[in-house]
N, C-alpha and C positions, 0 to 999 in steps of 0.2 A: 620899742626899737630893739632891733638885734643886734648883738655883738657883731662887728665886722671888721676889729682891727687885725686880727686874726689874716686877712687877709688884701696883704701888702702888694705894692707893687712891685712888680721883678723884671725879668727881659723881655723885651718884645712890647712891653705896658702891658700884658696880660695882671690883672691881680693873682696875685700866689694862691694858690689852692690848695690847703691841706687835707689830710687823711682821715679825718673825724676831728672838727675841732668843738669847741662848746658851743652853745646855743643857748645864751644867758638874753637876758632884756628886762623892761622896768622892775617886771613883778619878782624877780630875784634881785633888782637893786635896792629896790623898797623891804622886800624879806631882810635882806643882810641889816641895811640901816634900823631898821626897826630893832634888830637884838645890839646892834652897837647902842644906841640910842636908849635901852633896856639898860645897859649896865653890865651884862650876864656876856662877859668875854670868854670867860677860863672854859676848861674843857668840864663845864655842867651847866647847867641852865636849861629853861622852859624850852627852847627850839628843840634843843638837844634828846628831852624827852619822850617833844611832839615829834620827832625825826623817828626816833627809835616805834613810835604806835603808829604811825605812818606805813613803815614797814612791813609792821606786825601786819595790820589792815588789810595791806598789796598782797603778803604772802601769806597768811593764815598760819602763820606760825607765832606761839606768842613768844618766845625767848630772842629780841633781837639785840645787840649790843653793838653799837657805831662807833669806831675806832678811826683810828690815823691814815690807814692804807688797805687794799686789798692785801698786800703782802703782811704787816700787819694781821690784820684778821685769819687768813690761812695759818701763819702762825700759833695764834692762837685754838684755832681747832684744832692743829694737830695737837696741841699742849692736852688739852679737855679732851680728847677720844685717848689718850692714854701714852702717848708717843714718848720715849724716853732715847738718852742718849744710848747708842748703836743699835735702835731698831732699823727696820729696813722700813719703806713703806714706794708701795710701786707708786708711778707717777706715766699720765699720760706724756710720751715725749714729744707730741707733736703740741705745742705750747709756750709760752713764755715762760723765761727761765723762773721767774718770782713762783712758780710751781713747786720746782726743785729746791730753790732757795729757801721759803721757808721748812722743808725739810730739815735742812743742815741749819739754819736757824735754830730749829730744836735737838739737836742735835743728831737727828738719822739718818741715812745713808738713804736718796735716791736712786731708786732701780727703774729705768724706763722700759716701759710698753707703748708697741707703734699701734697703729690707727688700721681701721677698717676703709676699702674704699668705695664703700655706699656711703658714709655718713662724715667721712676726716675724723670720729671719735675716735677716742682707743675702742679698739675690734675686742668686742665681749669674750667671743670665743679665743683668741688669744690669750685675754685674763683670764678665761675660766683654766686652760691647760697651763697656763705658767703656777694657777694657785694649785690648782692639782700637782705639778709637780713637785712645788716644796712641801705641800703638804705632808707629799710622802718621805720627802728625806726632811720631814723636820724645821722646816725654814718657813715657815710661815712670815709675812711679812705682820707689820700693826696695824698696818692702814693703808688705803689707796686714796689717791688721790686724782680725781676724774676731773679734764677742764670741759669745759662744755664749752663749742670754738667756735670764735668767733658771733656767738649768743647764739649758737642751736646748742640742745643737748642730747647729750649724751645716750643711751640707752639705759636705763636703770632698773628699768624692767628685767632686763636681764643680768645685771652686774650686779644690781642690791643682795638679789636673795643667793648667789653664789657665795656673797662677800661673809652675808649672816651666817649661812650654814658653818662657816670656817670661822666666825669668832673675828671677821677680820674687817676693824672700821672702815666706812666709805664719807670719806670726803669731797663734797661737789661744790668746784671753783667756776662758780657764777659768776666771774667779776666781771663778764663780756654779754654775760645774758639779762640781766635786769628787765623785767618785762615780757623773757618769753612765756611760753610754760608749754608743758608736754602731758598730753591726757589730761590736761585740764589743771593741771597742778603747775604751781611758781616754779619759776627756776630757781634754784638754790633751797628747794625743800622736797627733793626727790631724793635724797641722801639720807646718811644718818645725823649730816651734818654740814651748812654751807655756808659760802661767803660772797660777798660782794665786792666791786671794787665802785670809788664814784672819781677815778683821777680823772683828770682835764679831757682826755680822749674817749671818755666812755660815752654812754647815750643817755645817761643824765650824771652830772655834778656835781662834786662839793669842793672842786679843785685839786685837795689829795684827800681823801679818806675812802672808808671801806665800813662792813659791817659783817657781823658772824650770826647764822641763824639755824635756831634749834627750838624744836615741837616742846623744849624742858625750858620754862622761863630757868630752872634753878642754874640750866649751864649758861644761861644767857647772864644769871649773877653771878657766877665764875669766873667769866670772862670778864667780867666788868671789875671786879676785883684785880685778877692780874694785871688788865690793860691800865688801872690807877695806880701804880705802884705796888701792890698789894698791900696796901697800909690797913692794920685793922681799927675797926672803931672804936676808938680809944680817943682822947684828950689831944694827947703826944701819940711822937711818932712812931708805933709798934709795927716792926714787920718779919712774919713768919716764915713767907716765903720772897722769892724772887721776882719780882712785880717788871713793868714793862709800863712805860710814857706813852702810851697808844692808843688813849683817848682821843675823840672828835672833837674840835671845840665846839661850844656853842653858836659862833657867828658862822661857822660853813656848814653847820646842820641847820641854820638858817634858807641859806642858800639852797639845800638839799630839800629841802620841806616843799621850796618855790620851784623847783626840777620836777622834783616828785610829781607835783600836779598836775605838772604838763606833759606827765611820760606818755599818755597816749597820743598825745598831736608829734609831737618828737618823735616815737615810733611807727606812726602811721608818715612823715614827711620822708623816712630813711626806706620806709618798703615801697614809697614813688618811686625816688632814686633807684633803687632798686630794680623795679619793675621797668625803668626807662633804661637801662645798661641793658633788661633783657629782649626789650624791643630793639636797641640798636645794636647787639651781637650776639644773637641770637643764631648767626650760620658762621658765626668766627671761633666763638671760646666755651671751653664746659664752664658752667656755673658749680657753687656747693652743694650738694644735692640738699635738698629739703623734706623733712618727713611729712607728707601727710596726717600726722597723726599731733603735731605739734604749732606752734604757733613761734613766730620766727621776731625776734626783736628789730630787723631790720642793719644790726650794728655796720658789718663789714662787708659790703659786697666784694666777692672774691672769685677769681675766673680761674682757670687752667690752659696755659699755652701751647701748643704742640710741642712745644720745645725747651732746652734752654737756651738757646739763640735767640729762640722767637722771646721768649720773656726778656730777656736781654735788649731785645729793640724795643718793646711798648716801656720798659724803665727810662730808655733813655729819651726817647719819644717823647713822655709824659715830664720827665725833667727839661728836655731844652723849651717844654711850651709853659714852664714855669708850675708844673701840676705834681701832686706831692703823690707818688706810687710806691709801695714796697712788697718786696716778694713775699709770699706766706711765710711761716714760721721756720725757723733753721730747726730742725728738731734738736733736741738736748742733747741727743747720745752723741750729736755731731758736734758739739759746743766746747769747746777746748777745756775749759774748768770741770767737767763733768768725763771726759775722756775713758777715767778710769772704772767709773762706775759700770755696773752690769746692765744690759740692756736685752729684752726681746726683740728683735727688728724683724721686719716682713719686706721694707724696701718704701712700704707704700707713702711714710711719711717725706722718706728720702725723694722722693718724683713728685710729691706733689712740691716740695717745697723747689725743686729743681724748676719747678712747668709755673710754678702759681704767681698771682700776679692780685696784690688788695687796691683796692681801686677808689678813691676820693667818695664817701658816703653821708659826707655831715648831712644832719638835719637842716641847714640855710642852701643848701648848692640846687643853682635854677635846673628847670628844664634843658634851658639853651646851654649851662656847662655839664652836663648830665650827657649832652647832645655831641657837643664841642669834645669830648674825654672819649666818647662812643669811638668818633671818627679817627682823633688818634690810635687809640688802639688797632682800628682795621688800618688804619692804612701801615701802620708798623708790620703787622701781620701779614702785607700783601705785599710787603716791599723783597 
């Protein structure tokens, strides 16, 4: 049986329709009970383990370490690829802010770079002339920070090896892509270094945690060190460095183990969905475009409005029939707490987020609400 409190009743008796909710059922309630039942609660235990070579498995990376949060985890990369207090390190800005945030978490200053509009990524060629240009005065950033949106990724193809030549870390914020892969590789192991998120909204859970993943088991013991406190092994309590409470517990990498298994039927129920928004508006809205070349987790179906009016009516549209819609990402350079920081802008992130429109994708949502969400949108569209 699947989760379906999640989805309450509201006005009109329509049940409430959220934007990607979980997709839990027996064999995750039997997962959890089994490690409470185990004894193994604290943030170590066998799940917790099995959770982490799980990962490994998915992504052919052996170094994985499963933490508290995506934001969490990006923290901790940037700690491990070398990020010190007042580096800079660019960040895609079309994204969520926990991007930027754990930046200043570590103490560096976020510089945003906008997006290309074939892919919504940040536009390679962009980052290749913003790193050209500090290069030449000197400003090299430490690190970038690439979100891969809405679970397509990124170009790395092109952004890795520019990043190498310049000495300059590449961090890939997977926490929306889980499942896809690009040229045949995971998401989150196209980098020098990536991470996961599993919060409540993603396409598979652990409620709140995350994970950091590196081809070097020894950075994946790094991490796991800082994320325990950095306590050394010792008796008592010895500690050298700065350490960080940002361990998974054992009961929600339980839960994650029972996700995990089901990430291909979860990911195949989200590209229906999907696939049925593009049979019902199909002569109304642009879709995200999709590479050819990669393999799409299904997460966020997300459209483009002719307008901001027009996006403006399918929000309010999809609110009065009780259906949970939100616009794309506000990009960061637009974000009031980020104001000051430097930014490369093209525009293109500014108009998608003005026109864009994310659209109800969970893995449980029927045909006929698939159907029912189509119609609103056109008729918002037409009015």
């Amino acid at each position: 049986m699947r989760t379906s409190n999640l989805y309450e009743s509201g006005p009109g008796g329509h049940p409430r329709i959220y934007l990607s909710p979980p997709d839990t059922g027996e064999r995750e309630r039997e997962a959890v009970l089994g490690a409470l039942e185990s004894g193994w609660v604290a943030p170590v235990g066998p799940d917790l383990d099995g959770f982490e070579a799980d990962l490994a498995l998915l992504t052919g990376w052996p170094g994985v370490a499963a933490v508290s949060s995506g934001t969490a985890a990006l923290h901790l990369a940037l700690l491990v690829s070398g990020v010190q207090p007042g580096d800079e390190v660019l960040v895609s800005t079309f994204t969520f802010a926990a991007s930027a945030n754990a930046v200043v978490h570590a103490g560096g200053a976020p510089v945003f770079v906008d997006s290309d509009r074939e892919t919504w990524n940040v536009d390679p060629h962009l980052l290749a002339d913003v790193l050209d240009e500090r290069a030449r005065t000197n400003r090299l950033p430490r690190a970038v920070v690439v979100t891969d949106l809405y679970g397509q990724c990124a170009d790395y193809e092109a952004i890795v090896p520019l990043c190498r030549d310049l000495g300059v870390a590449v961090v890939e914020d997977a926490a929306e892509a889980v499942g896809s892969t690009s040229g045949g590789r995971a998401a989150g192991t196209l980098a020098d270094i990536g991470i996961y998120s599993f919060n409540g909204n993603k396409i598979i859970t652990t409620s709140s945690g995350g994970a950091v993943l590196s081809p070097d088991p020894a950075v994946a013991d790094r991490v796991r060190y800082l994320a325990t406190q950095a306590r050394q092994p010792v008796v008592h309590y010895e500690h050298t460095d700065v350490g960080f409470n940002y361990r998974l517990s054992n009961l929600l990498a339980a839960l994650g183990r029972a996700q995990l298994s089901r990430l291909p039927e979860l990911t195949a129920a989200r590209l229906a969905v999907h696939a049925g928004y593009r049979q019902a508006l199909a002569d109304d809205v642009e879709f995200m475009p999709l590479a050819d070349t990669q393999h799409w987790n299904g997460w966020l179906t997300c459209i483009l409005t002719p307008c901001a009016a027009s996006r403006d009516r399918v929000l309010a549209a999809l609110a009065t029939e009780n259906v949970e819609g939100r616009p794309l990402w506000k990009p960061l350079h637009q974000q009031p707490v980020y104001a000051s920081n430097r930014s490369y802008v093209t525009g293109v992130s500014d108009d998608l987020f003005t026109r864009g429109v994310c659209l109800p994708s969970g893995s449980t949502l029927s045909p006929d609400s698939v159907d029912r969400i189509g119609g609103l949108v056109r008729s918002a569209l037409r009015d």
